[in-house]
NUDO-692565 format. One record per residue: residue in one letter; x, y, z of N, C-alpha, C, O in turn. Coordinates in Angstrom, 2 decimals, decimal comma, always signed. Each point is the difference from the previous one (the first is absolute). Layout:
+------+---------+---------+---------+---------+---------+---------+---------+---------+---------+---------+---------+---------+
! paro !    n.px !    n.py !    n.pz !   ca.px !   ca.py !   ca.pz !    c.px !    c.py !    c.pz !    o.px !    o.py !    o.pz !
+------+---------+---------+---------+---------+---------+---------+---------+---------+---------+---------+---------+---------+
!    A !       X !       Y !       Z !       X !       Y !       Z !       X !       Y !       Z !       X !       Y !       Z !
...
+------+---------+---------+---------+---------+---------+---------+---------+---------+---------+---------+---------+---------+
This chain:
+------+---------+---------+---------+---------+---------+---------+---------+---------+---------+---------+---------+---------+
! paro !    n.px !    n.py !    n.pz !   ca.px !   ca.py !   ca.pz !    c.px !    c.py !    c.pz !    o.px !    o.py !    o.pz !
+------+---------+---------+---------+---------+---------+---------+---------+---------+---------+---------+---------+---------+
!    X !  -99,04 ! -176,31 ! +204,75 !   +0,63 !   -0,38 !   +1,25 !   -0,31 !   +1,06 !   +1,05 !   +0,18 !   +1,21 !   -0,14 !
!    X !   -0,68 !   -1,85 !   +1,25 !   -0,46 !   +1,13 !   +0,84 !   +1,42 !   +0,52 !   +0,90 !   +0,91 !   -0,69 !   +0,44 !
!    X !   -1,09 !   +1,99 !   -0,38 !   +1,13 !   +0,83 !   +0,94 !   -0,25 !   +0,95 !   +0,28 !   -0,73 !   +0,79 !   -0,61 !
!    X !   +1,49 !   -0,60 !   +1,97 !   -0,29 !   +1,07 !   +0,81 !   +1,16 !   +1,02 !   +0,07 !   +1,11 !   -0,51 !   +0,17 !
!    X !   -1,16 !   +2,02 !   -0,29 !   +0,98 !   +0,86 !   +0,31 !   -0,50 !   +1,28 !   +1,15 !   -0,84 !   +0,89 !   -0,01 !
!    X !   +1,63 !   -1,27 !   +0,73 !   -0,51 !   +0,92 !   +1,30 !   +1,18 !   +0,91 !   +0,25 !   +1,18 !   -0,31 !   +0,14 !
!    X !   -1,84 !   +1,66 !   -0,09 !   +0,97 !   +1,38 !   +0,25 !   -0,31 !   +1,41 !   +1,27 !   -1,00 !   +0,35 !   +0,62 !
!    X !   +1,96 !   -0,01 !   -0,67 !   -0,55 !   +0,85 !   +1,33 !   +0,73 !   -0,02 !   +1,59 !   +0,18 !   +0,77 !   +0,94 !
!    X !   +0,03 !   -1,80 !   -1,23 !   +0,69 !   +0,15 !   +1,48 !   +1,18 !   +0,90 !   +0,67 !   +0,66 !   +0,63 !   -0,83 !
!    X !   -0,30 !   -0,48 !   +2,08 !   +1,24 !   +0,72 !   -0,03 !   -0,13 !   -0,04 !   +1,26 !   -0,76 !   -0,73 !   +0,64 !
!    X !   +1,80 !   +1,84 !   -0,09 !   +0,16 !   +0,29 !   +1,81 !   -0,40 !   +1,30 !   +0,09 !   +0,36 !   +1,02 !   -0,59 !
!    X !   -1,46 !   -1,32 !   +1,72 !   -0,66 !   +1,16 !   +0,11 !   -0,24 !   +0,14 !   +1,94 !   -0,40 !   -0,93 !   +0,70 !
!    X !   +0,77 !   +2,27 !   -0,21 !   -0,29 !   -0,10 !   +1,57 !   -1,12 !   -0,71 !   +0,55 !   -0,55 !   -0,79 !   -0,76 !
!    X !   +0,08 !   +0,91 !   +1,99 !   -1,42 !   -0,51 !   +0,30 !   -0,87 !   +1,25 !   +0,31 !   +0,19 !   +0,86 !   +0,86 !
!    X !   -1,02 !   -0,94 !   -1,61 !   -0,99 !   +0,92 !   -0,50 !   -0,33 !   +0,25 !   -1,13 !   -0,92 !   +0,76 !   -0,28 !
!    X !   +1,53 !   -1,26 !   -0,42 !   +0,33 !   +0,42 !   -1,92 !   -0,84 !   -0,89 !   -0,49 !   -0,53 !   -1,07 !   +0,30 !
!    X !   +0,58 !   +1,69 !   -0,97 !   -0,55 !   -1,31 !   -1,34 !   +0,26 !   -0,12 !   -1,21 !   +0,92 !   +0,63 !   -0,51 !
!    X !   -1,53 !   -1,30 !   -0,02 !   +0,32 !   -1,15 !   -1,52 !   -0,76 !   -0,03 !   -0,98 !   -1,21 !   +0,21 !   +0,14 !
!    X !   +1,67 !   -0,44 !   -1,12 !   -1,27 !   -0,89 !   -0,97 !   +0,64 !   -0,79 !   -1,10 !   +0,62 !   +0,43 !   -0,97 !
!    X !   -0,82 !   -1,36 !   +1,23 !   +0,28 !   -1,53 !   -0,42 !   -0,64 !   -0,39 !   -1,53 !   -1,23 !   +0,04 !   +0,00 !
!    X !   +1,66 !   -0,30 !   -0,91 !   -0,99 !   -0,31 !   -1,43 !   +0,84 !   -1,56 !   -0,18 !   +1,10 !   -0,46 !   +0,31 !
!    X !   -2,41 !   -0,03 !   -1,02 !   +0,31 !   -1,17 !   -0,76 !   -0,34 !   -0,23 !   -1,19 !   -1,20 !   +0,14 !   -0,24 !
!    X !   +1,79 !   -0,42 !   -0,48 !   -0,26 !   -0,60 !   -1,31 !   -0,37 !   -1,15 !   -0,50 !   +1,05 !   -0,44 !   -0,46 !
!    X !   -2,02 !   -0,46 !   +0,22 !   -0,02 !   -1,12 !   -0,33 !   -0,50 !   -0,58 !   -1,30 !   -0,98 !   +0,49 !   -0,56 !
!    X !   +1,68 !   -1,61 !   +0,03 !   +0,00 !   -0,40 !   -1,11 !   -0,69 !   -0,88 !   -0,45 !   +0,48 !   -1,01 !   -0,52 !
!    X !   -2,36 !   +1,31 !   +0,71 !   -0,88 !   -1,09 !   +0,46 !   -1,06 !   +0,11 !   -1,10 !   -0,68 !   +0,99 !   -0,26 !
!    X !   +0,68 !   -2,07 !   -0,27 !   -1,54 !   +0,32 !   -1,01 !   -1,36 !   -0,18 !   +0,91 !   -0,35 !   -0,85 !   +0,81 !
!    X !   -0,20 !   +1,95 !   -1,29 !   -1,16 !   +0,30 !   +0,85 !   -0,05 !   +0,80 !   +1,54 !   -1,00 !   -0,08 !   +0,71 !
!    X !   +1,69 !   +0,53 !   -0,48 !   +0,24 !   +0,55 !   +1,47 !   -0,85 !   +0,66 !   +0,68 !   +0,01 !   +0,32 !   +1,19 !
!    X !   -0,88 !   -0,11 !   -2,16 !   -1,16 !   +0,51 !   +0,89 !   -0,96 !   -0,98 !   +0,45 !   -1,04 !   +0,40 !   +0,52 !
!    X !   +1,29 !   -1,72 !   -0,68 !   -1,02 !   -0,85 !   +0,29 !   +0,81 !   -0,86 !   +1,20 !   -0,40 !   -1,13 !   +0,27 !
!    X !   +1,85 !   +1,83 !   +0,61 !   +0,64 !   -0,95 !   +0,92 !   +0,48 !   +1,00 !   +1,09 !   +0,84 !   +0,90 !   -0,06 !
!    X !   -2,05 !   -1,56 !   +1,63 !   +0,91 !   +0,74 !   +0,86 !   +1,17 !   +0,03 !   +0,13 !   +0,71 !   -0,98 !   -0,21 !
!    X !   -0,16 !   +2,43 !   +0,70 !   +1,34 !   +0,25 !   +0,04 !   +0,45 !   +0,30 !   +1,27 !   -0,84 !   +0,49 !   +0,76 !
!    X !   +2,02 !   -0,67 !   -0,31 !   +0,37 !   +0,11 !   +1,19 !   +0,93 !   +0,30 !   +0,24 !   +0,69 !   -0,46 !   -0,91 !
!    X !   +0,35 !   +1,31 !   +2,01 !   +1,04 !   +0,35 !   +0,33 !   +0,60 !   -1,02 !   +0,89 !   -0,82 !   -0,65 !   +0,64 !
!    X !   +2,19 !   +0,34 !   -0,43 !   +0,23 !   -1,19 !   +1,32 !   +1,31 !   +1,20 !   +0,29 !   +0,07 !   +1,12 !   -0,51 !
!    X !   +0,73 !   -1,63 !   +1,31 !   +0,93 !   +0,28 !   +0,78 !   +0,53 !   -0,82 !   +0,92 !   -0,65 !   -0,57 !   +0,88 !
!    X !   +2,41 !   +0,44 !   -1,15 !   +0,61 !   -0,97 !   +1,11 !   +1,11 !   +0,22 !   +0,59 !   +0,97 !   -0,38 !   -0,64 !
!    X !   -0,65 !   +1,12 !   +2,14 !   +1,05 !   +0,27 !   +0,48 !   +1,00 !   -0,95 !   +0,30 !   -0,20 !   -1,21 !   +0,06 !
!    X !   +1,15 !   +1,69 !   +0,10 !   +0,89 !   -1,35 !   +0,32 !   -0,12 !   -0,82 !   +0,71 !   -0,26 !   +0,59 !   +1,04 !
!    X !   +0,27 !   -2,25 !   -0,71 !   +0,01 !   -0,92 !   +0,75 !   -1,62 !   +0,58 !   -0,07 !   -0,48 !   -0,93 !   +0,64 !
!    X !   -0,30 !   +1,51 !   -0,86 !   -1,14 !   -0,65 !   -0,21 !   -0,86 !   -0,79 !   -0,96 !   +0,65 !   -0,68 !   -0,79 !
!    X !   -2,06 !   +0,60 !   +0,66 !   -0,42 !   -0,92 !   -1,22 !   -0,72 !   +1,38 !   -0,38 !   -0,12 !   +1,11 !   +0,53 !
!    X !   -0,34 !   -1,75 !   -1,76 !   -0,65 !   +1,17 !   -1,15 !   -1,39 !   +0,54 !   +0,44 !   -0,38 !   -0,88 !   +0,77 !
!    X !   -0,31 !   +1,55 !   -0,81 !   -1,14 !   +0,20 !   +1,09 !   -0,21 !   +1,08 !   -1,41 !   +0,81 !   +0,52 !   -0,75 !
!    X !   -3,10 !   -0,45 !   +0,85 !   -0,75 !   +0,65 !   -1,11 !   +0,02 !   +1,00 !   +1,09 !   -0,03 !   -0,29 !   +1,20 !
!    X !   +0,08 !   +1,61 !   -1,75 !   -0,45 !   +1,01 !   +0,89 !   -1,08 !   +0,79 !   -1,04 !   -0,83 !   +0,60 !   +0,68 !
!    X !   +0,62 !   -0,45 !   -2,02 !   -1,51 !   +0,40 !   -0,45 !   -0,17 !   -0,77 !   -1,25 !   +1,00 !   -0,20 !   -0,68 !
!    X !   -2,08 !   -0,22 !   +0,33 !   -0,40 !   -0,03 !   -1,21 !   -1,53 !   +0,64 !   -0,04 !   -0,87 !   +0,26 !   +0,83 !
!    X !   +1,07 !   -0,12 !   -2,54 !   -1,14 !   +0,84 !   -0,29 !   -0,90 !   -1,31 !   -1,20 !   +0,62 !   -0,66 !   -0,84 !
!    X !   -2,09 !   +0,58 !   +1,07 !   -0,77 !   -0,74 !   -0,83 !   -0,01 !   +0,47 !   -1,18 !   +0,56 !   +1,06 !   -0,32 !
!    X !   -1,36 !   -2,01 !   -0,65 !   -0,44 !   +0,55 !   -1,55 !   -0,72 !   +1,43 !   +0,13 !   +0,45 !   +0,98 !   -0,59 !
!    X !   -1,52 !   -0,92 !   +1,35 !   -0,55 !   +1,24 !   -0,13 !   +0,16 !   +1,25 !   +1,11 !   -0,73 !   +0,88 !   +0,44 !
!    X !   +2,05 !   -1,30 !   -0,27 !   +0,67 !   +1,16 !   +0,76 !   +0,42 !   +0,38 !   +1,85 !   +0,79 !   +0,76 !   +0,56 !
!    X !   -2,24 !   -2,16 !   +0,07 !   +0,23 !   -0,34 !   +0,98 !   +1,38 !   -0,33 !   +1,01 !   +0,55 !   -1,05 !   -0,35 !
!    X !   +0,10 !   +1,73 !   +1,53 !   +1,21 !   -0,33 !   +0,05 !   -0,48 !   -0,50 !   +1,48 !   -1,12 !   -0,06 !   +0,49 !
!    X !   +2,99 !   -0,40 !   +0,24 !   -0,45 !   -0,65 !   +1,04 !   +1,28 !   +0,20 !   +0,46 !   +0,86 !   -0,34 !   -0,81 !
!    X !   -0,45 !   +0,82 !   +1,92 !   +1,50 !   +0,02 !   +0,71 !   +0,08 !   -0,94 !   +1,30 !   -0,91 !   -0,43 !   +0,71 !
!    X !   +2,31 !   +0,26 !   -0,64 !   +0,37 !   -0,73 !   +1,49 !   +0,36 !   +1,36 !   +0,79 !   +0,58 !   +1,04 !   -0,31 !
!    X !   -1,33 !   -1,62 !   +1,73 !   -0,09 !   +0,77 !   +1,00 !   +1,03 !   +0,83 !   +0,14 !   -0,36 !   +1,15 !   +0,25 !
!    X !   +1,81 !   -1,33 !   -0,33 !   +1,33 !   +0,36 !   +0,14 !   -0,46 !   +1,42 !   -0,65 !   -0,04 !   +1,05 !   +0,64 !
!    X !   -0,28 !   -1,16 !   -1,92 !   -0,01 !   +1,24 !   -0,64 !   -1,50 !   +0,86 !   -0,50 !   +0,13 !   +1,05 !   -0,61 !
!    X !   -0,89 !   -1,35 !   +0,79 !   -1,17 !   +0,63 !   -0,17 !   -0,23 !   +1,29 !   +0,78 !   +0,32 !   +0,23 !   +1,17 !
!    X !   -1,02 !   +0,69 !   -2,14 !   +0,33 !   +1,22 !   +0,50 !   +1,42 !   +0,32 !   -0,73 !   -0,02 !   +1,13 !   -0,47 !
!    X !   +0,71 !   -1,51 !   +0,35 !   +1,24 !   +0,96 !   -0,72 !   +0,46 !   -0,61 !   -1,20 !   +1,06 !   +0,45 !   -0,41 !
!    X !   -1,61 !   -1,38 !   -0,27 !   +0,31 !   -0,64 !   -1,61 !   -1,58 !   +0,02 !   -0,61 !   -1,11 !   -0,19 !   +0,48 !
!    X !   +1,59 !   +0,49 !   -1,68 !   -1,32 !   -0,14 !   -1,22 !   +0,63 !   -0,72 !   -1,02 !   +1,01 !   +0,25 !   -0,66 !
!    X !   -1,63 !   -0,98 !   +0,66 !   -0,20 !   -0,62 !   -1,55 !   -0,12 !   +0,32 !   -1,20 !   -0,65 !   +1,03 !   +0,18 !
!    X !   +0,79 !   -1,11 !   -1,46 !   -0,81 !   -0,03 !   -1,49 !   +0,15 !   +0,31 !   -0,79 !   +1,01 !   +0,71 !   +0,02 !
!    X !   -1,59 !   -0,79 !   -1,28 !   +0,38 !   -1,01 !   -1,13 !   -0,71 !   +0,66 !   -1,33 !   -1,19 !   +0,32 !   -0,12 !
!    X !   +2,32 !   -0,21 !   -0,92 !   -0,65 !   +0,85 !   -0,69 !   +0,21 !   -1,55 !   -1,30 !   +1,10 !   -0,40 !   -0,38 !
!    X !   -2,25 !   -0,10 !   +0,01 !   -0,52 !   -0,91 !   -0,32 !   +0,28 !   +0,45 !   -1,93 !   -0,15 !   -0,88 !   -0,85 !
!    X !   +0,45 !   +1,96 !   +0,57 !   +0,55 !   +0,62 !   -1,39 !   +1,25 !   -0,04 !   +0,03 !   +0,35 !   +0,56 !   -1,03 !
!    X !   +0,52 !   -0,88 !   +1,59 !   +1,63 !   +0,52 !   +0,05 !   +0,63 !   -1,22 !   +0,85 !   +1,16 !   +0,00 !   +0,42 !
!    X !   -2,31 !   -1,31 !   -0,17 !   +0,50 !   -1,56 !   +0,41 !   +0,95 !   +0,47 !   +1,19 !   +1,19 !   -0,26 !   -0,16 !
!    X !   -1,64 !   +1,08 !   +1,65 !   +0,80 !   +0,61 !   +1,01 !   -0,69 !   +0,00 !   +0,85 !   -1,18 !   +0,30 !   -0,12 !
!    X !   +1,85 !   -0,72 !   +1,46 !   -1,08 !   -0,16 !   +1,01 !   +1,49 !   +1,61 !   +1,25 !   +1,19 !   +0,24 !   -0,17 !
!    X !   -1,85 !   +0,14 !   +0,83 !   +0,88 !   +0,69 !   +0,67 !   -0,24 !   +0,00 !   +2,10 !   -0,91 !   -0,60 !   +0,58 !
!    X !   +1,92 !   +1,36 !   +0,04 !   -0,33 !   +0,14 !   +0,99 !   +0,78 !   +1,11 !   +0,68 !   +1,22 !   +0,19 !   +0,03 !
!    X !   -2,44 !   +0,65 !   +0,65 !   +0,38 !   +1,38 !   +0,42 !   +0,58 !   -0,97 !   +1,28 !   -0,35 !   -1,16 !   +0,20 !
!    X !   +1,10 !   +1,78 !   +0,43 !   +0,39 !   -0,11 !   +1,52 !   +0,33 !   +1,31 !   +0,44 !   +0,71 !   +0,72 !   -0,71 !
!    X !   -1,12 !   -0,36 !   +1,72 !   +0,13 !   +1,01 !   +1,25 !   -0,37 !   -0,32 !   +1,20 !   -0,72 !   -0,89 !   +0,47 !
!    X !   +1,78 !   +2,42 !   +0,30 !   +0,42 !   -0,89 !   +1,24 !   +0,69 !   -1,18 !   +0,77 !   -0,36 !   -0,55 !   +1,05 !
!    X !   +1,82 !   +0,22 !   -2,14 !   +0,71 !   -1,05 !   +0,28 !   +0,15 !   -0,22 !   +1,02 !   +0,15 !   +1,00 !   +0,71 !
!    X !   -0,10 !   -1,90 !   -0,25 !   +0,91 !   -0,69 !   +1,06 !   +1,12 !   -1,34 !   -0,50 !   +0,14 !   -0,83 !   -0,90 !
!    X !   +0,54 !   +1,31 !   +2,26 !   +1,32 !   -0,56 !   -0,36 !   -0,19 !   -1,83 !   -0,45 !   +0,75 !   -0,75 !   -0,62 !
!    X !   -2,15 !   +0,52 !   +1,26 !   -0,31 !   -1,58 !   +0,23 !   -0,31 !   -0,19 !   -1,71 !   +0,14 !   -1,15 !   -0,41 !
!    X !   -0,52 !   +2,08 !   -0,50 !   -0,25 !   +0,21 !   -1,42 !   +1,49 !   -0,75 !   -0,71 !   +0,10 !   -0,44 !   -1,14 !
!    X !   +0,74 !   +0,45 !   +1,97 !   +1,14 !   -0,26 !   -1,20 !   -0,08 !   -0,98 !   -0,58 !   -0,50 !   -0,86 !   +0,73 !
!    X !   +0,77 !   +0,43 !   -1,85 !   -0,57 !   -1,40 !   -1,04 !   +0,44 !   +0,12 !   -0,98 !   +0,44 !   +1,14 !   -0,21 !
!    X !   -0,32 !   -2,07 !   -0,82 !   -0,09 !   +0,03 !   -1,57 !   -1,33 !   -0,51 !   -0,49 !   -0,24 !   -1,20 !   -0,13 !
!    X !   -0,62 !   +2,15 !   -0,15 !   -1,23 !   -0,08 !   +0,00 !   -0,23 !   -0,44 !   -1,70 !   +0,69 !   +0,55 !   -0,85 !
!    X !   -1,56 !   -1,40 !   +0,53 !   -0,32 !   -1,02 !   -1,06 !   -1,67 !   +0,42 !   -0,46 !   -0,94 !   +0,22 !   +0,77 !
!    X !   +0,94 !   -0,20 !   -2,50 !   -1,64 !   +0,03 !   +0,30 !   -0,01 !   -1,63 !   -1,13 !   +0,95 !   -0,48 !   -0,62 !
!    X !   -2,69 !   -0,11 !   +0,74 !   +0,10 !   -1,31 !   -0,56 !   -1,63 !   -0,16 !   +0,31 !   -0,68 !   +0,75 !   +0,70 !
!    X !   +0,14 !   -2,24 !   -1,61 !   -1,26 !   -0,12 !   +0,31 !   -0,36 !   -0,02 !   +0,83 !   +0,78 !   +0,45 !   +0,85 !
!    X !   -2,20 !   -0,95 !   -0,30 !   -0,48 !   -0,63 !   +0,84 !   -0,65 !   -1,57 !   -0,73 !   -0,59 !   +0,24 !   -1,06 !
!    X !   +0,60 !   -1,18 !   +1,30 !   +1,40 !   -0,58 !   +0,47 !   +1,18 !   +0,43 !   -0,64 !   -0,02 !   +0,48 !   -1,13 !
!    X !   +0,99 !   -0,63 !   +1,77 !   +1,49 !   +0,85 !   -0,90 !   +0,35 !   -1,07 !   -0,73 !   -0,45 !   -1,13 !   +0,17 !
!    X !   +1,37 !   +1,49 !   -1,10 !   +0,76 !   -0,48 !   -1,15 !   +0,72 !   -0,59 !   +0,63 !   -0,02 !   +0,03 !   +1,23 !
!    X !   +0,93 !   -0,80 !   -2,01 !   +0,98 !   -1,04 !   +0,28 !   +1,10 !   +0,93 !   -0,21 !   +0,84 !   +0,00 !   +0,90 !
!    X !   -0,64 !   +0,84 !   -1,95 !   +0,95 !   +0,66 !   +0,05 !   -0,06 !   +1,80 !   +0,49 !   -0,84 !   +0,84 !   -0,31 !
!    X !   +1,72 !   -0,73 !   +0,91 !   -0,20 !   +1,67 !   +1,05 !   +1,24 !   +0,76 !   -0,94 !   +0,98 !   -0,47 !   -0,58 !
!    X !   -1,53 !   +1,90 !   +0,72 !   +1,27 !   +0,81 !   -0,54 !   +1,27 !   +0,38 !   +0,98 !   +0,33 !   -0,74 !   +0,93 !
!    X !   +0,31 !   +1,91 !   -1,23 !   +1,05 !   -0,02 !   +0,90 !   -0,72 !   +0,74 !   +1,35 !   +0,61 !   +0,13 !   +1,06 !
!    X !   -1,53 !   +0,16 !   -1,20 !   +0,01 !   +0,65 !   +1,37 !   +0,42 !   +1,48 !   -0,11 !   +0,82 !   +0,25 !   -0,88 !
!    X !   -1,38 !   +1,06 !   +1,90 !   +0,76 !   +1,47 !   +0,18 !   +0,53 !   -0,47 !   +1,26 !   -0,49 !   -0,97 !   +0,58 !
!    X !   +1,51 !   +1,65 !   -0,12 !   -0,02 !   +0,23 !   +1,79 !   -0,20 !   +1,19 !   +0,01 !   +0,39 !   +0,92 !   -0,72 !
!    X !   -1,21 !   -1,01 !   +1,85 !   -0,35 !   +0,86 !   +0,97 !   +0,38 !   +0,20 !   +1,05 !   -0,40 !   -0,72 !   +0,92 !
!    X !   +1,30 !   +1,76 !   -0,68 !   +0,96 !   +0,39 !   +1,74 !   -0,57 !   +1,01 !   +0,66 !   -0,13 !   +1,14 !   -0,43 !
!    X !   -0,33 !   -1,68 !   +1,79 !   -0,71 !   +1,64 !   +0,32 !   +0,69 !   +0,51 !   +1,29 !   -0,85 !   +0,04 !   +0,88 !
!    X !   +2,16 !   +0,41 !   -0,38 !   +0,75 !   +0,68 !   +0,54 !   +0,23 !   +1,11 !   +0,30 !   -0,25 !   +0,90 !   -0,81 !
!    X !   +0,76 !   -0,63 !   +1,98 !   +0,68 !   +1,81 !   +0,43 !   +1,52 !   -0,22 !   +0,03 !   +0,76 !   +0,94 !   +0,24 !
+------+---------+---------+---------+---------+---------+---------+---------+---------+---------+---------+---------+---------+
């Protein structure tokens, strides 16, 4: 049964940073892009990176330049550095395929405040 456990999150000022891990419960995981999402309140769920099979990644504009991707393909974990929060960062950030699963884990939040 595939599942996701995502850890890391917390409240951190703006400037700080993070690092986000996931766990997933996927046979074969090295053969499925992986991806981070994130969804603030009253908004919808939005990809901000995924990383390809062979390591290739790709960010939304919002955050490029201050998130990395990746995936340690031995330990079924895809991760994400963040630095340089901003407050617009706040979310319960999700990681999942590309295309994603039907089923999502709980989510970290992420608060980025003074």
């Amino acid at each position: 049964q595939v599942q996701f456990v995502e850890s890391g999150g917390g409240l951190v000022q703006p400037g700080g940073s993070l690092r986000l891990s996931c766990a997933a419960s996927v046979r074969f995981f090295s053969m499925y892009v992986m991806a981070w999402y994130r969804q603030a309140p009253e908004n919808e769920r939005e990809m901000v990176a995924h990383i390809f099979i062979n390591g290739t990644t790709n960010y939304a504009d919002s955050v490029r330049g201050r998130f990395t991707i990746s995936r340690d393909n031995a330990k079924n974990t895809v991760y994400l550095q963040m630095n340089n929060l901003r407050p617009g960062d706040t979310a319960v950030y999700y990681c999942n395929m590309i295309p994603a699963y039907s089923r999502w884990g709980q989510g970290t939040q992420v608060t980025v405040s003074s």
